[in-house]
PDB file of N, CA, C and O in Angstrom:
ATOM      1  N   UNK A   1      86.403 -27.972 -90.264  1.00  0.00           N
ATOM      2  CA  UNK A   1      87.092 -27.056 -89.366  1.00  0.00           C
ATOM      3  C   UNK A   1      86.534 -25.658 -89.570  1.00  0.00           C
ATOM      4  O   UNK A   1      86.420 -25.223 -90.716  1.00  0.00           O
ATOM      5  N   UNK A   2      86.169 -24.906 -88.480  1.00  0.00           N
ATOM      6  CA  UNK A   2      85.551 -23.584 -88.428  1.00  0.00           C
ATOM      7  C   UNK A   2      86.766 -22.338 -88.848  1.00  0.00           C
ATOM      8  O   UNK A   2      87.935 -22.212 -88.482  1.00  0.00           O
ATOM      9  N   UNK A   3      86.197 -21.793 -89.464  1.00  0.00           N
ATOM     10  CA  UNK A   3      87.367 -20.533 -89.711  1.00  0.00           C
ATOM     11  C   UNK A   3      88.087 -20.077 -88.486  1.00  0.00           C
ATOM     12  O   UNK A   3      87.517 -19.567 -87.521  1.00  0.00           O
ATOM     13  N   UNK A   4      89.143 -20.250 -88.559  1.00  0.00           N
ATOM     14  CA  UNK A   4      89.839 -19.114 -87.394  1.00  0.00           C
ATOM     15  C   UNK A   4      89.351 -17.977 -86.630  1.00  0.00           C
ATOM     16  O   UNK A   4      89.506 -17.773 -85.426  1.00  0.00           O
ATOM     17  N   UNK A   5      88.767 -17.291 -87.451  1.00  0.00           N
ATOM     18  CA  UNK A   5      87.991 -16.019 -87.194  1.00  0.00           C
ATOM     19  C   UNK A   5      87.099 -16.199 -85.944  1.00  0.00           C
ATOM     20  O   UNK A   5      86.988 -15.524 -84.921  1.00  0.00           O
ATOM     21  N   UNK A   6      86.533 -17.271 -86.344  1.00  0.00           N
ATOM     22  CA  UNK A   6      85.207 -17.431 -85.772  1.00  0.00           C
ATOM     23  C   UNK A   6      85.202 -17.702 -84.695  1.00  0.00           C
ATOM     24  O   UNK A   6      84.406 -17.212 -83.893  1.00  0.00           O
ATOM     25  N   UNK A   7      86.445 -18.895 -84.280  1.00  0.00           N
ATOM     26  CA  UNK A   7      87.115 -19.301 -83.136  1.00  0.00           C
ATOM     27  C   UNK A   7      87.605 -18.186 -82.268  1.00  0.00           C
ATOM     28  O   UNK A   7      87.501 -18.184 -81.041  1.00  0.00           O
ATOM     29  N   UNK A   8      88.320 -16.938 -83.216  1.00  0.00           N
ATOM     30  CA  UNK A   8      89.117 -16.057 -82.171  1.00  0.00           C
ATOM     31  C   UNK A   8      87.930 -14.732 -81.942  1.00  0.00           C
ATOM     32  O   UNK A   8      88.180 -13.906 -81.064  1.00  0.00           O
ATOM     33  N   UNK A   9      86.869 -14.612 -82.631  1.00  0.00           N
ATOM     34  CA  UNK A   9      85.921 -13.929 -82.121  1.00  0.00           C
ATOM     35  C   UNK A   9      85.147 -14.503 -81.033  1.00  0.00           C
ATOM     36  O   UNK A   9      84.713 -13.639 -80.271  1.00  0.00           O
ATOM     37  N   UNK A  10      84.897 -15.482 -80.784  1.00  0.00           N
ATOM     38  CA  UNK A  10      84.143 -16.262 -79.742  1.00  0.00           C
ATOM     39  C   UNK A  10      85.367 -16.174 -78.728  1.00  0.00           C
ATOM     40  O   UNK A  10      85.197 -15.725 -77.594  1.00  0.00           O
ATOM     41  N   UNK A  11      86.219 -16.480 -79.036  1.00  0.00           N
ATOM     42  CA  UNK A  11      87.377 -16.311 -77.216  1.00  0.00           C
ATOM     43  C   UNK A  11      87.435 -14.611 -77.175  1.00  0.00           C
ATOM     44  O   UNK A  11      87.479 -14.220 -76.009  1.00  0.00           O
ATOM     45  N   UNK A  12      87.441 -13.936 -77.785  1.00  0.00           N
ATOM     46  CA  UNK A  12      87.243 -12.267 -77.405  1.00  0.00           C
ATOM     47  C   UNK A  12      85.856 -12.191 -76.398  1.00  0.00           C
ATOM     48  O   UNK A  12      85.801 -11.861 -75.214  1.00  0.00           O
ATOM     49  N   UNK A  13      84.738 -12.630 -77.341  1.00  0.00           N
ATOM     50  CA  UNK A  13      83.220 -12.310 -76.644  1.00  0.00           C
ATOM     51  C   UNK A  13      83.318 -12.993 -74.841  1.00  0.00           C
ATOM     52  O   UNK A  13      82.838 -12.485 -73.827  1.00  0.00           O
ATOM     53  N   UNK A  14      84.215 -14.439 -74.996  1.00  0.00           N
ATOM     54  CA  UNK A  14      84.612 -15.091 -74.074  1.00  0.00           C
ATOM     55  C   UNK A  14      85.230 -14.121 -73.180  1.00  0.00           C
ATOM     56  O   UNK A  14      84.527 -13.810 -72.218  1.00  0.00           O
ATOM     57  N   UNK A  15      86.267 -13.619 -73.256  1.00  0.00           N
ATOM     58  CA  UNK A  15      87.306 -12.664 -72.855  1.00  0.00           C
ATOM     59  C   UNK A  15      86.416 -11.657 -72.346  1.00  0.00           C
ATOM     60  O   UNK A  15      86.868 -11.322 -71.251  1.00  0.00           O
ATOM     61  N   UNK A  16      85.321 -10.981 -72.620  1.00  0.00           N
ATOM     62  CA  UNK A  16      84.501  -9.561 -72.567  1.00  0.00           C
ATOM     63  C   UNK A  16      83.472  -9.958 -71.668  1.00  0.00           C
ATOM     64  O   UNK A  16      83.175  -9.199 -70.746  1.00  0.00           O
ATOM     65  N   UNK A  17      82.883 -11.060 -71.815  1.00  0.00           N
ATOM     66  CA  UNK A  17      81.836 -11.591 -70.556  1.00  0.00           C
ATOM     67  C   UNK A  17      82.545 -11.737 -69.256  1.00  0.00           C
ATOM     68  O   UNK A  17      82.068 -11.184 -68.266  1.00  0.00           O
ATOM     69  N   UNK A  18      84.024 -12.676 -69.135  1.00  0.00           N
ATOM     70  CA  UNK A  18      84.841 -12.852 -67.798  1.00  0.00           C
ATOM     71  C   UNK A  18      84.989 -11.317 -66.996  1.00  0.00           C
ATOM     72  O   UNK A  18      84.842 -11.081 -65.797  1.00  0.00           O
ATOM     73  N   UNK A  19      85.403 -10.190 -68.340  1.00  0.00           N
ATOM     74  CA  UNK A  19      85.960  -9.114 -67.583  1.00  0.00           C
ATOM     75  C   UNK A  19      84.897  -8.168 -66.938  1.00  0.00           C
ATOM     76  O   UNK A  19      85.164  -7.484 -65.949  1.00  0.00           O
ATOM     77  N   UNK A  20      83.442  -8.165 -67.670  1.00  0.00           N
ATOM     78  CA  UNK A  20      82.457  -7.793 -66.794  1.00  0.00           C
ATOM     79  C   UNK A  20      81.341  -8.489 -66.251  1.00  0.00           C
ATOM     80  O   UNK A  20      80.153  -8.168 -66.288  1.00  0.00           O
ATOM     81  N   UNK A  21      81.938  -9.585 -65.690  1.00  0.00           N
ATOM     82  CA  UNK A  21      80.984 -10.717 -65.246  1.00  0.00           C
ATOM     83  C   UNK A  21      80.354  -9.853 -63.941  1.00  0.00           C
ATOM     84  O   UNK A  21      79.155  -9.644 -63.761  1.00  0.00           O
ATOM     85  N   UNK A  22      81.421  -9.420 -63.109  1.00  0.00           N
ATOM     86  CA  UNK A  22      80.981  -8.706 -61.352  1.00  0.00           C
ATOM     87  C   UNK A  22      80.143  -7.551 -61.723  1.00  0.00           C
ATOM     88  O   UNK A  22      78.975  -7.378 -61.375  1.00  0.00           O
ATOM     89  N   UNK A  23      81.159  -6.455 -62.776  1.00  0.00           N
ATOM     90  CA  UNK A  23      80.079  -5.248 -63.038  1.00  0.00           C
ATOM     91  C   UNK A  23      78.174  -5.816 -62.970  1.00  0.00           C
ATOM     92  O   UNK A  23      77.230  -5.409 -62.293  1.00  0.00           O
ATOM     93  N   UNK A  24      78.307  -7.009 -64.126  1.00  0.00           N
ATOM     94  CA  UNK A  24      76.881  -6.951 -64.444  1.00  0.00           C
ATOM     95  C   UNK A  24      75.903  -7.784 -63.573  1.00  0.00           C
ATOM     96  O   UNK A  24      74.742  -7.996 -63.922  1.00  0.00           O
ATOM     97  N   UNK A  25      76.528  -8.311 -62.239  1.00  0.00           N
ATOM     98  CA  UNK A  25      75.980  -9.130 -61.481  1.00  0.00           C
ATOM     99  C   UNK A  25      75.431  -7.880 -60.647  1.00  0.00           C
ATOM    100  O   UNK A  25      74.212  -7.838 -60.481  1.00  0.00           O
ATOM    101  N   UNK A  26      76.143  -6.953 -60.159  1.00  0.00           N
ATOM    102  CA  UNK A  26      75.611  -5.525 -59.240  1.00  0.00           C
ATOM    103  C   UNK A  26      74.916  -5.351 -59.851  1.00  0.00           C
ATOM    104  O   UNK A  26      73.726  -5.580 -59.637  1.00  0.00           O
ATOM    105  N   UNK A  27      75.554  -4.709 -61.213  1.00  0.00           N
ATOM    106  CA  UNK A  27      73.601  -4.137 -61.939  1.00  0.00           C
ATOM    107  C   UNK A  27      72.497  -4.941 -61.926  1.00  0.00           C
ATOM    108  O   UNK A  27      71.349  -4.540 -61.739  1.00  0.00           O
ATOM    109  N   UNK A  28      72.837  -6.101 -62.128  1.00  0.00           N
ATOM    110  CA  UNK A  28      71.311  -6.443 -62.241  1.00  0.00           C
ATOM    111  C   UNK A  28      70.801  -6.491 -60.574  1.00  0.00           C
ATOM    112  O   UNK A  28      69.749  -5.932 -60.262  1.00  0.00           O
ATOM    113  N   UNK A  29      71.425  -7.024 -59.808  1.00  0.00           N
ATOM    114  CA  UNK A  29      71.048  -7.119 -58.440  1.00  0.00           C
ATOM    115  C   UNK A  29      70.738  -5.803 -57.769  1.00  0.00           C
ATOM    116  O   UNK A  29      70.156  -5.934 -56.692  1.00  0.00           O
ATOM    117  N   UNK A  30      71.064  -4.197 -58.264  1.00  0.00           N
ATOM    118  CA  UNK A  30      70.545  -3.377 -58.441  1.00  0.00           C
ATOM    119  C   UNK A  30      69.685  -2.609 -59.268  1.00  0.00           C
ATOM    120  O   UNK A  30      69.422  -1.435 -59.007  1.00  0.00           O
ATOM    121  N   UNK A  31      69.178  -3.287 -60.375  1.00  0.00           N
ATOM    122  CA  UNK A  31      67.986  -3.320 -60.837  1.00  0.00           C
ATOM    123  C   UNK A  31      68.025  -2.318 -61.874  1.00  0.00           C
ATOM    124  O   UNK A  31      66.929  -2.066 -62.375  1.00  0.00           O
ATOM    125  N   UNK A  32      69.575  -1.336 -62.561  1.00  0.00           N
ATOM    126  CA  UNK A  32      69.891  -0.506 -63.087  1.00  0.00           C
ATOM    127  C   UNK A  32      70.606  -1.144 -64.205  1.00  0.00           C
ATOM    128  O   UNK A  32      71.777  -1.387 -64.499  1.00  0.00           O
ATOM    129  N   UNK A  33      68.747  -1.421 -65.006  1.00  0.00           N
ATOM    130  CA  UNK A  33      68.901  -1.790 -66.229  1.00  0.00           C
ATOM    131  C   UNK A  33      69.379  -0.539 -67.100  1.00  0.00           C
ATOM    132  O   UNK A  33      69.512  -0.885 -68.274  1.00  0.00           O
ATOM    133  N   UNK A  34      69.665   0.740 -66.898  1.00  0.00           N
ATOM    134  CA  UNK A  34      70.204   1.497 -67.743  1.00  0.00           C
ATOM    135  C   UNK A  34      71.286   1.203 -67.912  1.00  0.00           C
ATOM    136  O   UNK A  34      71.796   1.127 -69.030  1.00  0.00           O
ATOM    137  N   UNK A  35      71.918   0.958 -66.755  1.00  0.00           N
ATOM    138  CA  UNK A  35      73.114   0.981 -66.687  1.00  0.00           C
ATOM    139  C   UNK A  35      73.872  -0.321 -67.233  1.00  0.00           C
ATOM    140  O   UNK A  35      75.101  -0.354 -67.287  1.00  0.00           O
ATOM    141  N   UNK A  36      73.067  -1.384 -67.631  1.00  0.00           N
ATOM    142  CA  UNK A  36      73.099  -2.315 -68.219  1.00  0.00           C
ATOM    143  C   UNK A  36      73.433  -2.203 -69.939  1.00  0.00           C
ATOM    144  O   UNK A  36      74.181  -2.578 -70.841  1.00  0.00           O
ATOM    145  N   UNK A  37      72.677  -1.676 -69.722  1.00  0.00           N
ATOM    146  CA  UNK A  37      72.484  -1.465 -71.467  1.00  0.00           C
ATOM    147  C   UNK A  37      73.541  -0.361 -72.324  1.00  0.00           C
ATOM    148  O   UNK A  37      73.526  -0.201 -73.544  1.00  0.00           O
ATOM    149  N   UNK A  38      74.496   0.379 -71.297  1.00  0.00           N
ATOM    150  CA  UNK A  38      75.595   0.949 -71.276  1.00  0.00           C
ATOM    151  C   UNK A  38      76.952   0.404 -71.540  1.00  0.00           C
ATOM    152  O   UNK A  38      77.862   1.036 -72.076  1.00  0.00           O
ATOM    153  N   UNK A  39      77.026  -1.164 -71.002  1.00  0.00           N
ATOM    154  CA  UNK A  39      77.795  -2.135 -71.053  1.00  0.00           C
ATOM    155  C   UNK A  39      78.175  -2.402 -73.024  1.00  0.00           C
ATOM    156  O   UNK A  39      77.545  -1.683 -73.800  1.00  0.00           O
ATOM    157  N   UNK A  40      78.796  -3.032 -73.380  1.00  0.00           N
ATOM    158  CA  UNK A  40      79.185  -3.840 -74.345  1.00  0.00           C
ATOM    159  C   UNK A  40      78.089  -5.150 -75.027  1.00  0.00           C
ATOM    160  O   UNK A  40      77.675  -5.793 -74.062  1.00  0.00           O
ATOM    161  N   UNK A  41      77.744  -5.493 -75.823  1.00  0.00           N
ATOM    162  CA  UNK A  41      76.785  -6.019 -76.155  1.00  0.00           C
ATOM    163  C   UNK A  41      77.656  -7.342 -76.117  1.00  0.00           C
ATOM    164  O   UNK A  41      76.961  -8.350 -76.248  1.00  0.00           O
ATOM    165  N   UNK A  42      78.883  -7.558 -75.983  1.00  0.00           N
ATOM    166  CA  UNK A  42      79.506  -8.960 -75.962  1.00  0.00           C
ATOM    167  C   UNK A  42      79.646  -9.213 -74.677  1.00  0.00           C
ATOM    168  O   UNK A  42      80.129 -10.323 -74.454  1.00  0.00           O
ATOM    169  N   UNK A  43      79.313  -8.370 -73.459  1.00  0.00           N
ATOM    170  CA  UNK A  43      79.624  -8.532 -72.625  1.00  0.00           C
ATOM    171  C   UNK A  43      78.374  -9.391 -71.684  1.00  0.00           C
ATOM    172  O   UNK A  43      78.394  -9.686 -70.488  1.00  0.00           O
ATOM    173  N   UNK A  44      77.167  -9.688 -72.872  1.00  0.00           N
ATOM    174  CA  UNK A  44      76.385 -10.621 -71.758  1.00  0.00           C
ATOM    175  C   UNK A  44      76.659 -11.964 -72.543  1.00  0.00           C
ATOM    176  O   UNK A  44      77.063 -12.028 -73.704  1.00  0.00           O
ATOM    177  N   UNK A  45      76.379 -12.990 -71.737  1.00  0.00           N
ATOM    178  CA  UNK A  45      76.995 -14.692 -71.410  1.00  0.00           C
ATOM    179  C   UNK A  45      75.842 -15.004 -72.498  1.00  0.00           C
ATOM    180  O   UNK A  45      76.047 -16.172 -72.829  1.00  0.00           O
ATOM    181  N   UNK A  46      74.675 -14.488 -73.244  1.00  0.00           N
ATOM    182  CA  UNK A  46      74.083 -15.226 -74.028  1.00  0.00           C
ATOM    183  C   UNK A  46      74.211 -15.000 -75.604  1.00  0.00           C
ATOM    184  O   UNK A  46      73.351 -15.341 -76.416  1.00  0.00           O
ATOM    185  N   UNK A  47      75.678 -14.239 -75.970  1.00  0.00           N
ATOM    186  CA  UNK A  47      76.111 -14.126 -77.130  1.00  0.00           C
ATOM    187  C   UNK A  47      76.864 -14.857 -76.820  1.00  0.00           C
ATOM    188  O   UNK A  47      77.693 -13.949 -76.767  1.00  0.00           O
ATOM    189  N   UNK A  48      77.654 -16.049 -76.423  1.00  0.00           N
ATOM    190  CA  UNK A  48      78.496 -16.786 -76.424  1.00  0.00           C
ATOM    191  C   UNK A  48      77.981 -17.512 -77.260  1.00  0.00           C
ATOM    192  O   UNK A  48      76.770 -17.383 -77.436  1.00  0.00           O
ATOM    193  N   UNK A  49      78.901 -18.747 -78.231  1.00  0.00           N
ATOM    194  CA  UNK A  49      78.713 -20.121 -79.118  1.00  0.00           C
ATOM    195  C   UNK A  49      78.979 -21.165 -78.819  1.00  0.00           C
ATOM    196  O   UNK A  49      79.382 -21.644 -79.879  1.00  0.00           O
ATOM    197  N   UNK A  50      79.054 -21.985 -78.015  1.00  0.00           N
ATOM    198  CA  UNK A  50      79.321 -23.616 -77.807  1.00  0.00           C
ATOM    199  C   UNK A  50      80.103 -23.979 -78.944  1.00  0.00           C
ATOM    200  O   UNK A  50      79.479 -24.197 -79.982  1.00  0.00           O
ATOM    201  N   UNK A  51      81.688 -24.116 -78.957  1.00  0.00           N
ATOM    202  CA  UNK A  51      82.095 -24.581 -79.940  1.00  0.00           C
ATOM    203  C   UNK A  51      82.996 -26.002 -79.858  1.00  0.00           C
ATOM    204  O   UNK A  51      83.857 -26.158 -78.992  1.00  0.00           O
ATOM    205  N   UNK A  52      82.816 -26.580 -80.439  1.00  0.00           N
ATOM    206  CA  UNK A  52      83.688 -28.055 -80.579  1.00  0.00           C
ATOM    207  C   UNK A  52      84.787 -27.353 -79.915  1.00  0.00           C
ATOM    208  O   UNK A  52      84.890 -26.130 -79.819  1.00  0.00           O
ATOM    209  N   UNK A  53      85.676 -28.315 -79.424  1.00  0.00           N
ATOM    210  CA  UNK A  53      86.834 -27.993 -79.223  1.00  0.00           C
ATOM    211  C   UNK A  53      88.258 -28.256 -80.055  1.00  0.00           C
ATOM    212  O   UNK A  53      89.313 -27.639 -80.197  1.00  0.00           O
ATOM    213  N   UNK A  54      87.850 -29.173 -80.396  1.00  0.00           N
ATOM    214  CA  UNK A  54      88.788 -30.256 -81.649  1.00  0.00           C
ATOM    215  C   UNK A  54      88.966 -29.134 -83.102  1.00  0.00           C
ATOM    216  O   UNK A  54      89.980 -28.633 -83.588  1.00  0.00           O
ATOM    217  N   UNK A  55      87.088 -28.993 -83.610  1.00  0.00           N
ATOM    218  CA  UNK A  55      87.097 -28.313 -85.248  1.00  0.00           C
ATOM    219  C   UNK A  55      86.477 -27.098 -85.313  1.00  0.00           C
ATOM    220  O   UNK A  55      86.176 -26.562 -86.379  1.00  0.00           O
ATOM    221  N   UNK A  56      86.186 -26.445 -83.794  1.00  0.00           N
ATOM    222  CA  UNK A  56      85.522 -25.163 -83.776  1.00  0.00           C
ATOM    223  C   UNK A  56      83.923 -25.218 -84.159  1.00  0.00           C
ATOM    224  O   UNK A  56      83.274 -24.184 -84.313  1.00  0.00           O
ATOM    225  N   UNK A  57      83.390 -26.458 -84.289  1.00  0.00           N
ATOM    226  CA  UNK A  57      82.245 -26.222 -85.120  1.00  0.00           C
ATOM    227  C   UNK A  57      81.025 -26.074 -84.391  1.00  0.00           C
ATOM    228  O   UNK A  57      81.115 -26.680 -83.323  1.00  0.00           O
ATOM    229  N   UNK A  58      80.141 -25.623 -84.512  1.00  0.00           N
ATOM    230  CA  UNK A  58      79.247 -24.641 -83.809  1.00  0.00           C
ATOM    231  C   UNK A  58      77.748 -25.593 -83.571  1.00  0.00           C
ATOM    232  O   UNK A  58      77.165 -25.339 -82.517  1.00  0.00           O
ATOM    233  N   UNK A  59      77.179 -26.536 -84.374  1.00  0.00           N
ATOM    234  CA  UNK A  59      76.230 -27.467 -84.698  1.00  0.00           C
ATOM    235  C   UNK A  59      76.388 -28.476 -84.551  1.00  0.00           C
ATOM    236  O   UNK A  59      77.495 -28.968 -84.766  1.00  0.00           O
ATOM    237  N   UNK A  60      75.375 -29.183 -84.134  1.00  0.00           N
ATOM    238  CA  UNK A  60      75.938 -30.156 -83.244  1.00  0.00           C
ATOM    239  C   UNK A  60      76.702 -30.734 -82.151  1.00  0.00           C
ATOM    240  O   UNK A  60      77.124 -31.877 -81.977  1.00  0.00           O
ATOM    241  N   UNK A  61      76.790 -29.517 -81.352  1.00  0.00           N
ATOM    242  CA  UNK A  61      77.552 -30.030 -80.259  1.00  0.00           C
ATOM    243  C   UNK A  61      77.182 -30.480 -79.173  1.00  0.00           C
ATOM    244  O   UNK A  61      76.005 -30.370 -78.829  1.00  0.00           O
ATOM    245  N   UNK A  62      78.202 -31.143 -78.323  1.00  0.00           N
ATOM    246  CA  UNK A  62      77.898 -32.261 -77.048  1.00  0.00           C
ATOM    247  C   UNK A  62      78.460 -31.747 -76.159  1.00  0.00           C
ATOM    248  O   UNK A  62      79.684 -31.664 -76.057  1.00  0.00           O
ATOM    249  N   UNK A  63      77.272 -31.133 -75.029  1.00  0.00           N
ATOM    250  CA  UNK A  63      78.161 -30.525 -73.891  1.00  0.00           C
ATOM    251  C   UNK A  63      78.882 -31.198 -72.909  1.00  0.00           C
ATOM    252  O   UNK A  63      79.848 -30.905 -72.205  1.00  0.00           O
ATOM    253  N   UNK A  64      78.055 -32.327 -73.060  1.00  0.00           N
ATOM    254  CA  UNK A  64      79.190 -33.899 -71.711  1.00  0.00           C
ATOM    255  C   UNK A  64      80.600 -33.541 -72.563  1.00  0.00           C
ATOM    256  O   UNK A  64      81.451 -32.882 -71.966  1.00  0.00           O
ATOM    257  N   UNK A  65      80.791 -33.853 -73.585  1.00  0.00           N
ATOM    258  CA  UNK A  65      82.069 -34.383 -74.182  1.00  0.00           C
ATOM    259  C   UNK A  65      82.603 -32.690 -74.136  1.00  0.00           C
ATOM    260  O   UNK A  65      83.683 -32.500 -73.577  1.00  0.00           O
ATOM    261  N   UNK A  66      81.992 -31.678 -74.613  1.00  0.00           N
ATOM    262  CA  UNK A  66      82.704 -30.686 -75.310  1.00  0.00           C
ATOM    263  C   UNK A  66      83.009 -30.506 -76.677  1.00  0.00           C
ATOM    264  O   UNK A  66      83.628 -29.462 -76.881  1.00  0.00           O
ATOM    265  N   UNK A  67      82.766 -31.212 -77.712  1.00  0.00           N
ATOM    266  CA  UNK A  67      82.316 -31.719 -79.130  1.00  0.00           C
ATOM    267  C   UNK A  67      81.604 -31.905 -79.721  1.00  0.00           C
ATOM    268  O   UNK A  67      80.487 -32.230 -79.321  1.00  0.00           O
ATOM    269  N   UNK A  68      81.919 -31.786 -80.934  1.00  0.00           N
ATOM    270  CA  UNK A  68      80.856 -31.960 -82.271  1.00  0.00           C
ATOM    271  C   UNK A  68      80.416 -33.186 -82.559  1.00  0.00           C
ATOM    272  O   UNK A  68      81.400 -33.885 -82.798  1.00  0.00           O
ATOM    273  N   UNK A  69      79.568 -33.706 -82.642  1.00  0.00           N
ATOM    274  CA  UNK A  69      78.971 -35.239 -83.236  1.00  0.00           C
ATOM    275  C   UNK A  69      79.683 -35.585 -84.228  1.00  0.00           C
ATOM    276  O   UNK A  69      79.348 -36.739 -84.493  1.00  0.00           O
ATOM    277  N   UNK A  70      80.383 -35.284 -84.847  1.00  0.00           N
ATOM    278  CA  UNK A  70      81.289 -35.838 -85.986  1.00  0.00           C
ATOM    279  C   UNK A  70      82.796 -36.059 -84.884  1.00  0.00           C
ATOM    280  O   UNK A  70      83.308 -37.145 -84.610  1.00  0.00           O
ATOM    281  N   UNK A  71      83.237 -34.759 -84.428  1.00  0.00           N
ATOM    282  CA  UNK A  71      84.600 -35.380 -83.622  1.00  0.00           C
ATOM    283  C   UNK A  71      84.664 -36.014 -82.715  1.00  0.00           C
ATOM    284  O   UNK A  71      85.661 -36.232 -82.027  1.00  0.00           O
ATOM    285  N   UNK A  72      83.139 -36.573 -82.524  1.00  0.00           N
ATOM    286  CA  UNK A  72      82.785 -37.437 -80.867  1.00  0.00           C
ATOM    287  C   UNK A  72      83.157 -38.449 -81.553  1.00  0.00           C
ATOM    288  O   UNK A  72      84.176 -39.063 -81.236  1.00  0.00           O
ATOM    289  N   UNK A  73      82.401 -38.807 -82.617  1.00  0.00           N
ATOM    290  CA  UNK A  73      82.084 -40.337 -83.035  1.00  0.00           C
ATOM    291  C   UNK A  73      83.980 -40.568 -83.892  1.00  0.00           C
ATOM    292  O   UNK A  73      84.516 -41.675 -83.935  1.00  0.00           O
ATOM    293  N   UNK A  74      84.302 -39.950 -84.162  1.00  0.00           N
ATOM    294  CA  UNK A  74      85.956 -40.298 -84.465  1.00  0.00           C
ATOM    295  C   UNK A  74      86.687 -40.823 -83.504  1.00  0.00           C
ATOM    296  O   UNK A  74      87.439 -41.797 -83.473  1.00  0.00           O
ATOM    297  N   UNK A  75      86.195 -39.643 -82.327  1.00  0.00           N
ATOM    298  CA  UNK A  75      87.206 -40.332 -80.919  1.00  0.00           C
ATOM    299  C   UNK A  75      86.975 -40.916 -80.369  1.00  0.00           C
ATOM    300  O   UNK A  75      87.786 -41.193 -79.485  1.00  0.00           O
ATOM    301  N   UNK A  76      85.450 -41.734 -80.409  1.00  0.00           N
ATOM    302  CA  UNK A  76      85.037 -42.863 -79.988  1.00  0.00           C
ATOM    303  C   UNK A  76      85.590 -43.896 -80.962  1.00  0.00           C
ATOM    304  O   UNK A  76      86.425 -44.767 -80.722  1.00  0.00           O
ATOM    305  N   UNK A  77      85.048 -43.667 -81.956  1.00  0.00           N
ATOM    306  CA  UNK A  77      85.422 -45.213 -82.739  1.00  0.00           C
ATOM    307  C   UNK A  77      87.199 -45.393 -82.794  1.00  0.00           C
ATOM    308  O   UNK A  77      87.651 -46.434 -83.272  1.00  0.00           O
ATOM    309  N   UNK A  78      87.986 -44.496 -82.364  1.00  0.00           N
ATOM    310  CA  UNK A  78      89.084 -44.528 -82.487  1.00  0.00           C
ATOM    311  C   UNK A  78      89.483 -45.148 -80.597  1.00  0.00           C
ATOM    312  O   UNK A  78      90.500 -45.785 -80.325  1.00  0.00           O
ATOM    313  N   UNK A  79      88.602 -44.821 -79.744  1.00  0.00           N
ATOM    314  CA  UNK A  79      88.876 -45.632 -78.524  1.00  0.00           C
ATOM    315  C   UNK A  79      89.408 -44.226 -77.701  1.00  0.00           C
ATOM    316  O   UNK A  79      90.044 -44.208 -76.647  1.00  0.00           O
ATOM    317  N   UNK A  80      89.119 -43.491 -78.210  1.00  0.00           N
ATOM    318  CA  UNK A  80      90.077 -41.956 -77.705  1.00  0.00           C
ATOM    319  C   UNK A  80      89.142 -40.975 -76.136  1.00  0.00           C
ATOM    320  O   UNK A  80      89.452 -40.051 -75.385  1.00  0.00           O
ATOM    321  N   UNK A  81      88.038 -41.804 -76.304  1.00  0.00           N
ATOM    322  CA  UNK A  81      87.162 -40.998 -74.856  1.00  0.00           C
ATOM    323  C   UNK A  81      86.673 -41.960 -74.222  1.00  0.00           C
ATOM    324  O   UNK A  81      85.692 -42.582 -74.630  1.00  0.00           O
ATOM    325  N   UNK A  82      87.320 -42.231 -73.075  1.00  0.00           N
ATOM    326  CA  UNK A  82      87.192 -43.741 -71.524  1.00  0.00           C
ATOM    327  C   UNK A  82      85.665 -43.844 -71.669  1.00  0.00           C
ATOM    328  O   UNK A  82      84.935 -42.933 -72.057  1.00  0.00           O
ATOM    329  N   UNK A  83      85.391 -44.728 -71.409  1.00  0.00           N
ATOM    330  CA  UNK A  83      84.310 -45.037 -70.853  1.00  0.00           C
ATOM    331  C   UNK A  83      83.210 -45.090 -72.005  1.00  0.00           C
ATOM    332  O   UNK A  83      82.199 -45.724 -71.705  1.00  0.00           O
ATOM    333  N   UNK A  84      83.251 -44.502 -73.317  1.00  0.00           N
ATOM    334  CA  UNK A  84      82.514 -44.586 -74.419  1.00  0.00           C
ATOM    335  C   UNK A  84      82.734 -46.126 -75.356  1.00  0.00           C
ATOM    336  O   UNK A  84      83.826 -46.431 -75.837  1.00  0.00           O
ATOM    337  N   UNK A  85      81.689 -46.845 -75.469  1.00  0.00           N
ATOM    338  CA  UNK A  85      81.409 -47.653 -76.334  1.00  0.00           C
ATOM    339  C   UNK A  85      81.363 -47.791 -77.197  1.00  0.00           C
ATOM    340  O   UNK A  85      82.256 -47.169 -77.773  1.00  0.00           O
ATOM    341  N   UNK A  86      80.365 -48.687 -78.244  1.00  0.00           N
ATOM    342  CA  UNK A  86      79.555 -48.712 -79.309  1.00  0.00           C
ATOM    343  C   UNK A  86      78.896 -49.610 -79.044  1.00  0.00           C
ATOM    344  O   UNK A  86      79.272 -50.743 -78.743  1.00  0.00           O
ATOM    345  N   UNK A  87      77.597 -49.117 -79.142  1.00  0.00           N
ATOM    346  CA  UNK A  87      76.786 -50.444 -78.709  1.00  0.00           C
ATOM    347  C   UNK A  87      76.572 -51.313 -79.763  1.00  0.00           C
ATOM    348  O   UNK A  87      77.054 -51.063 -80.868  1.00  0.00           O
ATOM    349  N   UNK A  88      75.827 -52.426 -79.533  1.00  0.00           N
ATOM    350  CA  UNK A  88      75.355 -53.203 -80.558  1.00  0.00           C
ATOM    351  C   UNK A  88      74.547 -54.624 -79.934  1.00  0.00           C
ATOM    352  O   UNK A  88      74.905 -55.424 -79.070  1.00  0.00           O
ATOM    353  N   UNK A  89      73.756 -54.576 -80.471  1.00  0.00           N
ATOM    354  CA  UNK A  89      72.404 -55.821 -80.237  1.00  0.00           C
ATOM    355  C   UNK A  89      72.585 -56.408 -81.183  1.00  0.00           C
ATOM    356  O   UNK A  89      71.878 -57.379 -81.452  1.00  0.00           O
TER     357      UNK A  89
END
């Protein structure tokens, strides 16, 4: 499980990209990269983290599912996500 922290800093950065998503779509479509760079440094979409959703964890994750390879394969082998298997030959 990922520290708390880490979780509630990533929904802030989350929080800071939504609120100047429009600002930074004008700027760039007006080409006033100064004015870019004036902005908040959390406020562009490629400081975001992909985090599990289940344990917060940052590595390994599965963007179909939304999870970590460890909480996939739990909620699979537990029968917990439709349509997931286990194969075997």
């Amino acid at each position: 499980m990922a520290k708390k922290s880490w979780i509630e800093r990533n929904a802030r950065k989350q929080k800071t990209v939504n609120k100047y998503a429009k600002l930074r779509a004008e700027l760039k479509k007006q080409g006033d990269y100064v004015g870019l760079t004036l902005l908040p440094r959390d406020a562009s979409p490629t400081r975001l983290v992909n985090r599990c959703e289940v344990t917060g964890r940052r590595r390994g994750y599965l963007r179909r599912f939304r999870m970590s390879r460890i909480a996939f394969r739990e909620a699979a082998s537990q029968g917990l996500i439709p349509g997931v298997t286990k194969s075997s030959w």
